[in-house]
Each structure stands twice: as C-alpha cells, then as structure tokens.
C-alpha positions as CSV (number, residue, x, y, z in Angstrom):
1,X,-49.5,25.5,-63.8
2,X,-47.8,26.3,-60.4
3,X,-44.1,26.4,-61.6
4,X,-42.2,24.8,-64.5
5,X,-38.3,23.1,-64.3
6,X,-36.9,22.3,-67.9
7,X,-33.8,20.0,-67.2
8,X,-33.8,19.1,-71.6
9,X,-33.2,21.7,-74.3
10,X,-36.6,22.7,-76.1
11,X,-38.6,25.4,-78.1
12,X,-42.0,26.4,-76.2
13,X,-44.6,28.2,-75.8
14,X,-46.3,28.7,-72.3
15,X,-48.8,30.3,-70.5
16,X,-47.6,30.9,-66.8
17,X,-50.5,31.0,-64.2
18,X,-49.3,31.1,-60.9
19,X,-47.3,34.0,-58.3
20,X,-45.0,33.6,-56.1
21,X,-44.9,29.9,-56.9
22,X,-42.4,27.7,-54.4
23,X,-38.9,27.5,-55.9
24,X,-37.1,24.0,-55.7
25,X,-33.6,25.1,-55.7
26,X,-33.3,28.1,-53.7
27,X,-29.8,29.2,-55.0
28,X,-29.3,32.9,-53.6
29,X,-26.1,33.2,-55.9
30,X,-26.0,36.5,-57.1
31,X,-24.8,39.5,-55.4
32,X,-26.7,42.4,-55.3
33,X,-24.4,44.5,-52.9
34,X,-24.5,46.1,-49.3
35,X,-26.2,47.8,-47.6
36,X,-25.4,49.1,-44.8
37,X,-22.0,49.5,-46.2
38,X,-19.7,49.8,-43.4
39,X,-22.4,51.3,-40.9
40,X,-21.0,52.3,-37.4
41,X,-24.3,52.5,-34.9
42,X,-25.8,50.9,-31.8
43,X,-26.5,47.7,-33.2
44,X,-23.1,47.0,-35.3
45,X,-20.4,46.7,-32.0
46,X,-19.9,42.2,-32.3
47,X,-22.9,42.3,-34.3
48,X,-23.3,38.2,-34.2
49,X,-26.3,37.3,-35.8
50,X,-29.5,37.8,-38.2
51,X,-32.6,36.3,-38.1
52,X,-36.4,37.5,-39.1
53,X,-40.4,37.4,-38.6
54,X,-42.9,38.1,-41.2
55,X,-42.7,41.5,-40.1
56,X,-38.8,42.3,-38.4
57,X,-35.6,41.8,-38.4
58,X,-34.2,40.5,-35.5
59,X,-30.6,41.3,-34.6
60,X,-27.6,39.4,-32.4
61,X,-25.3,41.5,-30.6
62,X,-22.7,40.0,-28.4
63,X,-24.7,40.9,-25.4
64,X,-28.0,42.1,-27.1
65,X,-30.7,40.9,-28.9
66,X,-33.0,43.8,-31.0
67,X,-36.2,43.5,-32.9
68,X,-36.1,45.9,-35.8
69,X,-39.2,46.9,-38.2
70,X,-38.4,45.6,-41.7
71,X,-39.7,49.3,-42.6
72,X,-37.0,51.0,-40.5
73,X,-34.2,51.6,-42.3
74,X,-31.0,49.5,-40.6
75,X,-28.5,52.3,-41.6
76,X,-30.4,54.4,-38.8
77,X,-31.4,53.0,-36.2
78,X,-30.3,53.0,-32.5
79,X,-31.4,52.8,-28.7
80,X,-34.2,55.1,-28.8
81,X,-35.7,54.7,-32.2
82,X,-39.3,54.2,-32.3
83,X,-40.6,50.7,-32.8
84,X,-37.2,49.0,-31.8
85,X,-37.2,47.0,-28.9
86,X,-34.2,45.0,-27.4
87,X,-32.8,43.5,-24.6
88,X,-29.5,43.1,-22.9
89,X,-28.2,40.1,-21.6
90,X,-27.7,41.3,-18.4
91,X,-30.7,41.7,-17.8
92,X,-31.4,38.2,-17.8
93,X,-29.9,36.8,-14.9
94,X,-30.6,33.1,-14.9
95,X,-27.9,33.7,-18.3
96,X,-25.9,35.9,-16.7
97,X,-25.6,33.9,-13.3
98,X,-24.4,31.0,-15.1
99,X,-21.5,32.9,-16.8
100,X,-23.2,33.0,-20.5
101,X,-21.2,36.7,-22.3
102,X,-21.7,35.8,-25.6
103,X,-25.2,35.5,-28.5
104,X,-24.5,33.9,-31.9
105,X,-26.3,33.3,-35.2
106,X,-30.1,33.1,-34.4
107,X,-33.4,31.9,-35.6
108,X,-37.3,32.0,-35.1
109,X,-39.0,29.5,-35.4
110,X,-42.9,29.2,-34.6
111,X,-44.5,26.0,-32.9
112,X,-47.4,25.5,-35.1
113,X,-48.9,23.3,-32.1
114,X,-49.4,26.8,-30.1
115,X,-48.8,29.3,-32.4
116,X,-46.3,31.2,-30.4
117,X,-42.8,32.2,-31.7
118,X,-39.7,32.0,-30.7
119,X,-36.4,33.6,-31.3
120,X,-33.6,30.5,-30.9
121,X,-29.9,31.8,-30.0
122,X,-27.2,29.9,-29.1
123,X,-25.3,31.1,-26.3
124,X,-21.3,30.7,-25.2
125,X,-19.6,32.0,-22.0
126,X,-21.4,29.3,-19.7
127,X,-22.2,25.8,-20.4
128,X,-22.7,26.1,-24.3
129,X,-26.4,25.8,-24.9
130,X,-29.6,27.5,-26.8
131,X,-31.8,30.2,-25.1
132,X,-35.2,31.0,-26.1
133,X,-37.0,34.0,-26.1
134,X,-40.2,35.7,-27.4
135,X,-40.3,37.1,-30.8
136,X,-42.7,39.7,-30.3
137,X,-42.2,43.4,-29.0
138,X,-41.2,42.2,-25.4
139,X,-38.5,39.6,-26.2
140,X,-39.2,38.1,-23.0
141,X,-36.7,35.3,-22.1
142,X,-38.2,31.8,-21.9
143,X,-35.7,28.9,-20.8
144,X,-32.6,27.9,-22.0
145,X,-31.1,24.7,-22.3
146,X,-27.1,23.1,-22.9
147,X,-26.3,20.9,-24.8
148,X,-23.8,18.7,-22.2
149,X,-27.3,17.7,-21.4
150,X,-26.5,14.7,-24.5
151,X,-23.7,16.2,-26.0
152,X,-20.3,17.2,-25.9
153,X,-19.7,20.4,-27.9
154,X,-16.7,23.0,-27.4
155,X,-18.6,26.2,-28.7
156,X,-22.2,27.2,-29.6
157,X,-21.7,30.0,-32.4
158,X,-25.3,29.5,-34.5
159,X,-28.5,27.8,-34.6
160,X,-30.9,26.5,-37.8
161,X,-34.4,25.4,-37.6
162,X,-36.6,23.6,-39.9
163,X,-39.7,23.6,-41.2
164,X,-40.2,20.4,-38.4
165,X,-38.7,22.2,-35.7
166,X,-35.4,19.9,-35.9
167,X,-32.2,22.1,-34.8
168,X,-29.1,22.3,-36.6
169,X,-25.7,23.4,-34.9
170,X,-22.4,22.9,-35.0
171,X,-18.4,24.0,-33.7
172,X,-16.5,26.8,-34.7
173,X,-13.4,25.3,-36.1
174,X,-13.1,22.3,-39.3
175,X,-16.3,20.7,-38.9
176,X,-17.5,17.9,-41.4
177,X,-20.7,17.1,-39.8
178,X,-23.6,19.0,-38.6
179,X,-25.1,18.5,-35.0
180,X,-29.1,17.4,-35.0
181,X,-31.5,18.1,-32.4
182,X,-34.9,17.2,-31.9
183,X,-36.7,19.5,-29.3
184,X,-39.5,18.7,-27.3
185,X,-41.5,21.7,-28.0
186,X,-44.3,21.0,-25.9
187,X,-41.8,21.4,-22.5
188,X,-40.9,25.4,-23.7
189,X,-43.4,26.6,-21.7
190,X,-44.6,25.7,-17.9
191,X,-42.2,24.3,-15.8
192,X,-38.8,22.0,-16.0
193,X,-36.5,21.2,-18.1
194,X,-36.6,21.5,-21.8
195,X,-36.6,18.0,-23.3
196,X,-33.8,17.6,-26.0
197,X,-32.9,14.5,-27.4
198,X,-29.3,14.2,-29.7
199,X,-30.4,12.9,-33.5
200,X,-27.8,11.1,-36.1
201,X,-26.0,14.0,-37.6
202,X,-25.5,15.2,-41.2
203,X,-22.4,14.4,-42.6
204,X,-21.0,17.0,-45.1
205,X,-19.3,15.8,-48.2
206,X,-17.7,17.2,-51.2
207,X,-19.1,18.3,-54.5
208,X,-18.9,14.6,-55.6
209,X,-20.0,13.3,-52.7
210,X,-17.1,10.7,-52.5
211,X,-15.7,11.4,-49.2
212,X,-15.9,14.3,-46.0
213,X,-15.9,18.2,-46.9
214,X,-14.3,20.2,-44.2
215,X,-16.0,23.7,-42.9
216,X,-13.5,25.9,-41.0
217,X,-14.4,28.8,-38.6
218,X,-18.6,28.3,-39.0
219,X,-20.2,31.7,-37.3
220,X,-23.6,31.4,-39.1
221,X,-26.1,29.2,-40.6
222,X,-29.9,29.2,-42.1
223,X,-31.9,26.1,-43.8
224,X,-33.8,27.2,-46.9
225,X,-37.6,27.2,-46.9
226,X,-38.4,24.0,-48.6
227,X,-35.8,22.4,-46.0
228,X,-33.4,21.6,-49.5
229,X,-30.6,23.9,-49.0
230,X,-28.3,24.3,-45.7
231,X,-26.5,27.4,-46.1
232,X,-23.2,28.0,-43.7
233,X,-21.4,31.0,-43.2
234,X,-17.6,30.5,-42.3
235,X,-14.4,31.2,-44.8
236,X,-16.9,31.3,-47.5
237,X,-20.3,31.0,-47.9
238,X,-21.3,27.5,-48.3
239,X,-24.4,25.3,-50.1
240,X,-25.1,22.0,-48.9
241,X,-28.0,19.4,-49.8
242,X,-30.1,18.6,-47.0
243,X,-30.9,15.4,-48.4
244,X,-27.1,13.8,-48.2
245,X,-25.0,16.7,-47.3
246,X,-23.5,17.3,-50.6
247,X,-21.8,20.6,-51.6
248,X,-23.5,22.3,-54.3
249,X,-22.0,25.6,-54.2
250,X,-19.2,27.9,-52.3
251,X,-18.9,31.5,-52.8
252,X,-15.8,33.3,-54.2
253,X,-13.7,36.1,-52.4
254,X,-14.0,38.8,-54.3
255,X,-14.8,37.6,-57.8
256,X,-18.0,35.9,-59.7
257,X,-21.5,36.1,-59.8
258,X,-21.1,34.6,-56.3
259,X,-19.4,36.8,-54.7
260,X,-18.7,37.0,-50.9
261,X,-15.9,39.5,-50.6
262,X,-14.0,40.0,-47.1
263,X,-10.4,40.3,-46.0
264,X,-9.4,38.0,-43.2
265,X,-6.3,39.3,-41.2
266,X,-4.5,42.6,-40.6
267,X,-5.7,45.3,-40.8
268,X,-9.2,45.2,-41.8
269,X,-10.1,41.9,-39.5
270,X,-13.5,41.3,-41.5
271,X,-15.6,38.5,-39.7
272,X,-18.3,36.9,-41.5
273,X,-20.9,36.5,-38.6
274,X,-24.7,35.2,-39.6
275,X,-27.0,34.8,-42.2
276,X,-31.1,34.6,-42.9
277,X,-33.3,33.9,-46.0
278,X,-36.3,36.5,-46.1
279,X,-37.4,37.7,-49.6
280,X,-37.9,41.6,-48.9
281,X,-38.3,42.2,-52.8
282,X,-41.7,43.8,-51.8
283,X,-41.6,44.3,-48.0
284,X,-40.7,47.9,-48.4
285,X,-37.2,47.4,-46.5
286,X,-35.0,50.4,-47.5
287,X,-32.4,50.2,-49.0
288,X,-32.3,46.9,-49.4
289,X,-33.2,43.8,-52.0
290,X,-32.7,40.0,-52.7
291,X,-33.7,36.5,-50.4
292,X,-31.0,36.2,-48.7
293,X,-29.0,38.3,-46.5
294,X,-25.3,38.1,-44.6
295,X,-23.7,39.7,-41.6
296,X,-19.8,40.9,-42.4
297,X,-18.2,42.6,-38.9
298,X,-15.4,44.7,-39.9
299,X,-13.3,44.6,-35.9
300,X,-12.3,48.1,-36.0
301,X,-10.5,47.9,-32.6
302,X,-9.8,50.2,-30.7
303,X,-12.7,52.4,-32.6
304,X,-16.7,50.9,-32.4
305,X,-16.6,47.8,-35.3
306,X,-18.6,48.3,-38.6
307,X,-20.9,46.4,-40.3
308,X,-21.5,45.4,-44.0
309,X,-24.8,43.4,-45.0
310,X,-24.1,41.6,-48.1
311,X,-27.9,40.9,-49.8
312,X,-28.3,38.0,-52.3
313,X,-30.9,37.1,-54.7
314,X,-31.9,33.8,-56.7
315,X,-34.6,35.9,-59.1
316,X,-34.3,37.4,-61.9
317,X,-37.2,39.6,-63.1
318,X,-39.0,40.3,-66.9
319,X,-41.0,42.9,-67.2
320,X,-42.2,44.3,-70.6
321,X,-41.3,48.2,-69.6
322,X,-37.6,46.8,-68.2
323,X,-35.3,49.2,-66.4
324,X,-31.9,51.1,-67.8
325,X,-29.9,49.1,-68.2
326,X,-31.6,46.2,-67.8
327,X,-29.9,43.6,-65.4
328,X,-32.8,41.7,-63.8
329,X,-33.1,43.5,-60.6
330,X,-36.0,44.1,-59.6
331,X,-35.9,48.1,-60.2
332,X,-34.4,47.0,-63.4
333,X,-35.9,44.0,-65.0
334,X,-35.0,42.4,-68.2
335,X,-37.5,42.9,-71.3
336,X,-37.3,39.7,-72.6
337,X,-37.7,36.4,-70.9
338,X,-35.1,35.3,-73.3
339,X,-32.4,37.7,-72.0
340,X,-33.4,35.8,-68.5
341,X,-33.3,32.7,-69.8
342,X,-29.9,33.5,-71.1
343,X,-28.5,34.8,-68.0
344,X,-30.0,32.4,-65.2
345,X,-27.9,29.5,-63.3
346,X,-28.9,26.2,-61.9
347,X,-32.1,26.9,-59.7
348,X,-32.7,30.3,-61.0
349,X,-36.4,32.0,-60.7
350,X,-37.5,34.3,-63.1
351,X,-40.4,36.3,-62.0
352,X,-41.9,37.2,-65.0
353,X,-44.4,40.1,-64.9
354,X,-47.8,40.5,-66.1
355,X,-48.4,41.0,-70.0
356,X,-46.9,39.6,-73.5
357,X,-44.3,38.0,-74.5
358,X,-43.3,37.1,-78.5
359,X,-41.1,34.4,-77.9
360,X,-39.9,31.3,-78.4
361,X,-37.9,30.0,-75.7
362,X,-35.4,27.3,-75.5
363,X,-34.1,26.2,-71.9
364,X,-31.3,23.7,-70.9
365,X,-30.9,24.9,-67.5
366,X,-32.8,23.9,-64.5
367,X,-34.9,26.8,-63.6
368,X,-38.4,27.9,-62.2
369,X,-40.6,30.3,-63.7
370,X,-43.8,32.2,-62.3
371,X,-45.7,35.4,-62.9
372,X,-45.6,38.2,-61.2
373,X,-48.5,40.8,-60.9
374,X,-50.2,39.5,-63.4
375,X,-51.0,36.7,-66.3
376,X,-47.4,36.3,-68.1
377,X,-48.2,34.5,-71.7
378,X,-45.2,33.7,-73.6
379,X,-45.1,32.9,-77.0
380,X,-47.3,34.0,-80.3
C-alpha cells in the first residue's frame, strides 16, 4: 500500500510497502531547534526571506537576493564563498529606477509548460508588486509586475505559489483574507506586460470556522506540497486549510511541542521574517533537520542584526537499532513503532525503517505511515 490513515481505534497488523509516500496533513509541529543560532554574517543584515530548489537555498535580504548550496553550511557563508551566487538590487535598475528598497518572503516556482524556474519576490519601496528572476546560478532578473495593475494593496511583504501556479499575498497588518492571483505564465518571457488577473480571495476563519480569524503583522508565507496547508508567519506561526481557510493550528511562544519562541519589543526586537517547506532529512544540509524551516531576525541596531532558523518536522522515525535516547529524530529514532504511535499528533508521519517489527498496534489518531530504506513488516 502507498500510505495508510487510521482515523478509528484498532489492533493490526501491516505490511508497509511504499517510501517516501505523500503525506495528507503536512503538520510541521514539532520543534527541532536552530540552527544558525543567532548567526551574524553577510547574509543575516534584514534577512527577509527563504525560499528553495531541489538543490539550494535561496535567501531574501533587504536589498539582496543569494542562492546558497543546500551542502554549504548557512552558519558560514559570505560574499566570496564558492558556489554562492547573489545579486544586489541595485543592480537592477528598472527596480531601482522606480524607487523599489525593499525584498520580502520569496518563492520558486517552475512553469511546467517551459520548464524554466523562477524565483517570485515581492518587492516594497515603489509601486508594491512581484519581481521575477532566474533560479539558477545567474539570478538574472526577468520582469516585474504591481499589483495597482487590479488591486489596491498598502504593502507587499511575501509571496506563496501553488502547485497551479496561483499566487497568494497579502498586507502586513490584521488581515483576514488572503489575496489570489492567477498569472499568465506564458507573458514571463518575450516582451510586454505580465498578464495578471485578481481571483476571489481566501477568507481566513477561526478554529470553528464560524466567523473571520484575524492575522496581525504577516512577514512570511509558504503553501504545503499537496496545496492542503497555508502556513503564515506573523505574531505566531499559523496553519490554515486551503480548502475553506480554517485554522488548524497556531504555534506557542515559548512553550509546547509547537513551539515558535521570539520576544517582540525592547531590547531584543526579534522579527519573524519568512518561511519554506523543503525536507532536507537526507539532503546532506549541515547542521540542519526537519520539513519546514523559519527566518527569526534578531534587529541588533546599531550592531549588524542576527539571525535564528527555527527547523520543524512532521516525522517521526522507527528504526530497529534506535538512537540514545530515543526521541524520533532522525539521528535518534524510536525502536518501536509503538513508542511512535504513542507520541505522534494529528497528521504525523512515521517513517518507519526497513526490518521487523513484533507488534500489535492500536491507532486513534490520524496519521501516515511509510517505510524507509527498506520493507518495514509489523506485526508477528
């Protein structure tokens, strides 16, 4: 079988197939920590944004946009490091002519009619709008395009793409709808305009879904691979349902298994900026772990700012030779699919690796399970 959801309590015994199988939920609750923690370098001064390839990160400054090997390792990196490329926005003077200072929350997103890839970021200063460059090793700009073109918007701080190519935006401050865009991806490359045409929005509503839920301060945004989950990065981080912009789930300051710690104010000025869903569990990226991935700016002024990425994961793995202590990580995975079982929420995945498993499980929560390197059999 590909992947298996029990939603009823029952004792069984399975034999899981399938890797890497597609996970329904997508709920990137559980902290795994930071790192960098509290970096100062090149690429952390109004670091704005995050955003990724198959291959590399790609990075937001205020005025700067970098592509970074997943392999490098982000605590070390700068200017000059081999296999880093960036470019200023100064350099770009169709932007710069037309007053645009300031890069927010980005994404790529690759036109499956052409097969060429773009990096999307939103851009303030000027008329607010969306700028498109090349995600390859160049990051040559392409056209850019405002949104006063159908639509009245006061700020331009991040950008989400689906798996269609629909946009998703939105202001800064209390929102309680998101902004749709559909963009005529055939008009991004040759000449004129970019065609962009305004699409009904998507309201967001409270846990119940009875009535508006207010968003305050968005910086950052990213839709989940299956196009399920609409994660938002603002006073929290927040989980809403694509499907009828429901709230399913907002993180805690500094407490819980979903845990998005910062301190907002005098004197550490912490900014949570953007956000990206890449699973680098086997990508090689040092120092780093989990499926999804958020930008904190610690404003250090009058010194350089700092910069903490928070790393998030919605797996849990079993392996028979686990780590110690075990805790479902993946250098430390649990013994027992049980012990998984036991600890997983609502739209966990438990990777289970290769081998045997004496069990007999019972599961009342929502979950997905797949094997990992290997047959997994469970049961005697």
């Amino acid at each position: 079988m590909d992947w298996c959801r029990f939603t009823c309590g029952c004792a069984v015994t399975i034999l899981v197939l399938a890797a890497h199988a597609a996970e329904p939920y997508e709920a990137y609750y559980r902290y795994l920590g930071n790192y960098p923690n509290q970096v100062e370098a090149d690429w952390t001064e109004e670091c704005q944004g995050i955003a990724h390839d198959d291959t590399h990160w790609y990075i937001t400054q205020r005025g700067r946009l970098w592509r970074v090997p997943v392999t490098q390792d982000l605590n070390s990196f700068g200017l000059f490091t081999p296999g880093v490329t960036f470019v200023n926005l100064s350099s770009v003077p169709v932007l710069t002519v037309a007053g645009y200072n300031h890069l927010g929350d980005i994404s790529v997103f690759r036109n499956p009619d052409t097969g060429l890839q773009y990096v999307l970021v939103p851009i303030e200063g000027g008329p607010d709008g969306l700028a498109l460059f090349r995600a390859d090793a160049s990051l040559a700009f392409v056209k850019h395009v405002t949104w006063d073109v159908i639509d009245q918007r006061d700020h331009s701080p991040w950008i989400a793409v689906d798996r269609n190519g629909i946009l998703y935006s939105s202001d800064f401050f209390d929102i309680t709808e998101i902004d749709r865009y559909q963009l005529d991806w055939s008009t991004v490359e040759g000449p004129g305009p970019i065609g962009l045409q305004l699409l009904s929005p998507l309201p967001l509503r409270n846990a119940q879904g009875t009535g508006p839920q207010t968003v305050t301060r968005v910086q950052g945004g990213v839709i989940s691979a299956s196009d399920e989950r609409l994660y938002l990065v603002a006073d929290a981080i927040w989980v809403f349902d694509m499907a009828d912009g429901r709230r399913v789930n907002v993180s805690q300051n500094g407490s819980g298994r979903f845990n998005f710690q910062f301190t907002d104010g005098f004197p550490e000025y912490e900014e949570p900026e953007g956000i990206t869903i890449w699973d680098v569990d086997d990508l090689g990226a040092p120092g780093i772990k989990g499926q999804m991935h958020v930008v904190l700016l610690d404003n250090d002024a009058p010194s350089d700012d700092d910069v903490y990425l928070k790393h998030y994961s919605g797996v849990l793995y079993v392996a028979t030779t686990g780590g110690t202590p075990e805790n479902g990580t993946y250098a430390r995975p649990y013994r027992t699919v049980t012990t998984a079982v036991n600890a997983a929420w609502t739209g966990a995945h438990l990777r289970i690796r290769g081998g045997i498993y004496d069990e007999t499980l019972t599961i009342s929560t929502p979950m997905t399970l797949d094997a990992h390197n290997g047959i997994a059999r469970i049961g005697e």
